[in-house]
C-alpha positions in Angstrom: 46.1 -19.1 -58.9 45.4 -18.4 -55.2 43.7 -14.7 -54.5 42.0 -13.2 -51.4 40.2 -9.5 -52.4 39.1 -8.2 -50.0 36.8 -5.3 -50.1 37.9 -3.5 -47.5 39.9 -3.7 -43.5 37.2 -2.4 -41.3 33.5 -3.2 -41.4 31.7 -0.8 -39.5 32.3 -1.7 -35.1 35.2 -4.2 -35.8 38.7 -4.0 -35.1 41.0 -4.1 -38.3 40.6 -6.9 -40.4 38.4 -8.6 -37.8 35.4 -9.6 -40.5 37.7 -11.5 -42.5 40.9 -12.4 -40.1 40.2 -16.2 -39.6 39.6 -16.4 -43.4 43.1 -14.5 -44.0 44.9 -17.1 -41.6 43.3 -19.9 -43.3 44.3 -18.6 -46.4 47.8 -18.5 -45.3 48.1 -21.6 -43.8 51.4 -23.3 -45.2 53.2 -20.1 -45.6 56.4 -19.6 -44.5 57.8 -15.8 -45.9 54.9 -13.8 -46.5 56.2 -10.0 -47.8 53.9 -7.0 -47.0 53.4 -4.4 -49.1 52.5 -0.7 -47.4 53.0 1.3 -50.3 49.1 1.8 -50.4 49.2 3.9 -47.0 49.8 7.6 -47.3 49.7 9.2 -43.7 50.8 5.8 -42.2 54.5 5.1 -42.3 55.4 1.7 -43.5 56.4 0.8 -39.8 53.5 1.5 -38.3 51.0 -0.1 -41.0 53.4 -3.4 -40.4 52.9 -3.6 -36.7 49.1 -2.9 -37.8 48.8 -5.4 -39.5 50.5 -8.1 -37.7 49.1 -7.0 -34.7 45.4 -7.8 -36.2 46.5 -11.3 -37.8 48.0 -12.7 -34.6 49.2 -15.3 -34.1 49.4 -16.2 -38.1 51.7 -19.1 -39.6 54.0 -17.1 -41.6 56.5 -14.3 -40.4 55.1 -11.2 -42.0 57.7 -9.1 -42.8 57.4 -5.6 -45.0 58.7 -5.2 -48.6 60.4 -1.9 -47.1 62.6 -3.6 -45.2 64.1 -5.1 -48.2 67.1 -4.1 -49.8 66.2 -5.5 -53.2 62.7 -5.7 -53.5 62.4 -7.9 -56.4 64.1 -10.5 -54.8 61.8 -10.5 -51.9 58.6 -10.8 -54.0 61.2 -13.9 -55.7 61.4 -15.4 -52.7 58.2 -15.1 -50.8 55.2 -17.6 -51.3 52.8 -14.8 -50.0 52.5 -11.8 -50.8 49.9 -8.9 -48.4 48.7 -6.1 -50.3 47.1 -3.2 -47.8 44.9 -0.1 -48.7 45.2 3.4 -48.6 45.5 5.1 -51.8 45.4 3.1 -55.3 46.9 5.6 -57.6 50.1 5.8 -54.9 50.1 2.0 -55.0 50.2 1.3 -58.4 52.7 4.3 -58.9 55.3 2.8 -56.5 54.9 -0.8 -58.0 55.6 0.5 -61.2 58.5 2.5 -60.0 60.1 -0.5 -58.3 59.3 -2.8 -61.1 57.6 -5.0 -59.3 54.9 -5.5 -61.4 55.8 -8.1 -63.4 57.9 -10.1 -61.0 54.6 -10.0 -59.0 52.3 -11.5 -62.1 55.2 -14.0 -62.7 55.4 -15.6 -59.0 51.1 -15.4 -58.7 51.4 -17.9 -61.8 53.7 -20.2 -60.1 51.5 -20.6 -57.0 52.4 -17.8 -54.5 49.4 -16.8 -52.7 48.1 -13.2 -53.0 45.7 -11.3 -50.1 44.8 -8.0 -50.9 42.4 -5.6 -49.6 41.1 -2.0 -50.9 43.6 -0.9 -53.2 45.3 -4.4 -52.7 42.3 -5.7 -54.1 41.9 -2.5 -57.2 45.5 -3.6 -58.5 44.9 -7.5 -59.0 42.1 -6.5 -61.5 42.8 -5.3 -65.2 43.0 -1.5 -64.4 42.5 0.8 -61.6 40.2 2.7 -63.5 37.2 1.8 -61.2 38.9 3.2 -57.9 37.2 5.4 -55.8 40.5 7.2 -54.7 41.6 10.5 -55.4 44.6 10.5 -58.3 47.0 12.3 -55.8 49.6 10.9 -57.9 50.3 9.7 -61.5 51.4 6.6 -62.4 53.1 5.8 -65.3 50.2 3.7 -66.6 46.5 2.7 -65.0 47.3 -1.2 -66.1 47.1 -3.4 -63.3 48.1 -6.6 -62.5 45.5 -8.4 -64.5 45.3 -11.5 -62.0 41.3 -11.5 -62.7 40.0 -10.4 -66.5 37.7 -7.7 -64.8 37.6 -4.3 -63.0 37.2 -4.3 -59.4 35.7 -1.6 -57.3 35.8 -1.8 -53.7 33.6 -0.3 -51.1 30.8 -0.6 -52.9 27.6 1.0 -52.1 24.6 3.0 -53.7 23.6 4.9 -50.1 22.4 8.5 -51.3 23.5 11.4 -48.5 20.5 13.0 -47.8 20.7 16.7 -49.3 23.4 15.7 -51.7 22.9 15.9 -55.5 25.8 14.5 -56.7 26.4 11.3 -58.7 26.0 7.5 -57.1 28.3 4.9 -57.6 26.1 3.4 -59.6 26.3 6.5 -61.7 30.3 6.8 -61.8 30.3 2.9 -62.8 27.7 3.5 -65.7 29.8 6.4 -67.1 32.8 4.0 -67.2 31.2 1.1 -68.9 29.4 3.6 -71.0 32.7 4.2 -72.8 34.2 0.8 -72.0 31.6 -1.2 -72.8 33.2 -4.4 -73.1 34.2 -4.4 -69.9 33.0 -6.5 -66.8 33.2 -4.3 -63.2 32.8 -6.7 -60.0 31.3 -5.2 -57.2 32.5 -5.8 -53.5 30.7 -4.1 -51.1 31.8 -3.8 -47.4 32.4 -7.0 -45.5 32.5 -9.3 -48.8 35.7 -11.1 -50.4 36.6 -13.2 -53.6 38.2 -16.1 -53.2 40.0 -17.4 -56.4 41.3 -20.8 -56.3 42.4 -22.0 -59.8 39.9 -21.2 -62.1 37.3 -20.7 -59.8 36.0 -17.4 -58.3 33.7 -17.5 -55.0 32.4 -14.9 -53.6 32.6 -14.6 -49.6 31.6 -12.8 -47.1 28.2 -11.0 -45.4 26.4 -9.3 -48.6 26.0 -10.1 -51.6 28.6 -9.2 -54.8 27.7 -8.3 -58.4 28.8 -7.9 -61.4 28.0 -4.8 -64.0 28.8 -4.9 -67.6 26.9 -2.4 -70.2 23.4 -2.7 -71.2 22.8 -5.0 -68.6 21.1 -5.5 -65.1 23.7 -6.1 -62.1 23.7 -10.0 -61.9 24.9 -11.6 -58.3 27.7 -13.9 -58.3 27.9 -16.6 -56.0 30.6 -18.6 -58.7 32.2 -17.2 -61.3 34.7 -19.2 -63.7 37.5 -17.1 -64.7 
C-alpha cells in the first residue's frame, strides 16, 4: 500500500501545496497516468481545480489528467497507477464516489500497488469513515463508510486554538463526543503542514508538527511510526 494524507493544501503564507510539493513529486516518481479527482471542490469547477493543481506540481513525472474528463470513470481509476484526491467538501466527495461506483474499484487498485495522494477531504475518505470531518453535510451520501485504506478515523486541520470571546466547543471537544460513543475507535490527528506516509505496513508521520492519535479514555499519544 502506497498513501500520501495530507492534512491540508495551504499552510498559512505558501502557495498551494507548496509545504508538501517536493514530497508529492517524490511520491509520484515512476508514474505514468495519474487521474485527478475534483469531486471534493464545490465553488471550483473541475477545470479550474485541474489547472490548479498541475499548475502547483510543475513539472511532475506523470501527465495528470481529471477523472471528469473520462468517459467511463471506472476504467480510468482501472487504468491509472496514481490516483490525486483534492479537498473541498467531504460529504460532496464521498457522495459522488459512491454515486459513480468508484469506490470499490478504488480499494481494489490501492491493493494492487497504485499509489494514492490525498489531501483534506482526500485524506477524510482513505480512513474508515468520514465521521471525523470538519465539513458541513451539505449533502447526503448514501453511507459515511469510507475507503478503509488505514483502520482509523482521520481528521484533518487539526487544531485546539480557542477564538477569543467564543464559547463554543474545541475540537478536542467534537473528537471526545465522537469516541465517547465510539469508543473503540482510534482518530489520527493531522494538524496543518503534517502528512502520513504509508508504505506497506508502515505509517510515518511527516511534516512540520507533530501528529497524534486519540482513542477513548486515553491521553493523545504522538506518532512518529505507527504499524498498520
Amino acid at each position: 500500500m502506497n498513501l500520501l494524507l495530507l492534512s491540508n493544501s495551504t499552510n498559512y503564507g505558501d502557495t498551494y501545496l507548496q509545504h508538501a510539493k517536493e514530497q508529492v513529486r517524490e511520491f509520484l516518481k515512476g508514474c505514468h497516468n495519474a487521474v485527478f479527482i475534483p469531486y471534493a471542490g464545490v465553488t471550483i469547477s473541475h477545470d479550474d481545480y485541474l489547472d490548479k493543481v498541475v499548475n502547483a506540481l510543475e513539472p511532475c513525472d506523470p501527465t495528470i489528467r481529471s477523472i471528469h474528463r473520462f468517459p467511463d470513470t471506472r476504467k480510468a481509476i482501472e487504468d491509472a497507477d496514481a490516483i490525486l484526491i483534492g479537498g473541498g467538501n467531504t460529504f460532496r466527495l464521498l457522495s459522488r464516489l459512491q454515486d459513480e461506483e468508484l469506490m470499490g474499484v478504488i480499494r481494489h487498485r490501492i491493493d494492487e500497488g497504485m499509489k494514492y495522494v490525498g489531501w483534506s477531504a482526500g485524506s477524510n475518505v482513505a480512513g474508515k469513515t468520514i465521521r471525523t470531518t470538519n465539513d458541513m453535510p451539505i449533502c447526503e451520501p448514501a453511507s459515511f463508510k469510507a475507503l478503509n485504506l488505514v483502520p482509523f478515523q482521520i481528521n484533518p486541520h487539526f487544531t485546539n486554538e480557542v477564538l477569543p470571546n467564543h464559547g463554543g466547543e474545541t475540537r478536542m471537544d467534537r473528537l471526545n463526543e465522537f469516541l465517547t460513543l465510539n469508543p473503540s475507535e482510534e482518530v489520527v490527528c493531522l494538524p496543518e503542514g503534517t502528512w502520513l506516509d504509508v508504505s506497506g505496513k508502515e505509517c510515518y508521520a511527516r511534516g512540520e508538527g507533530e501528529v497524534f492519535s486519540l482513542r477513548a479514555g486515553r491521553s493523545p499519544e504522538v506518532i512518529k511510526l505507527r504499524h498498520l
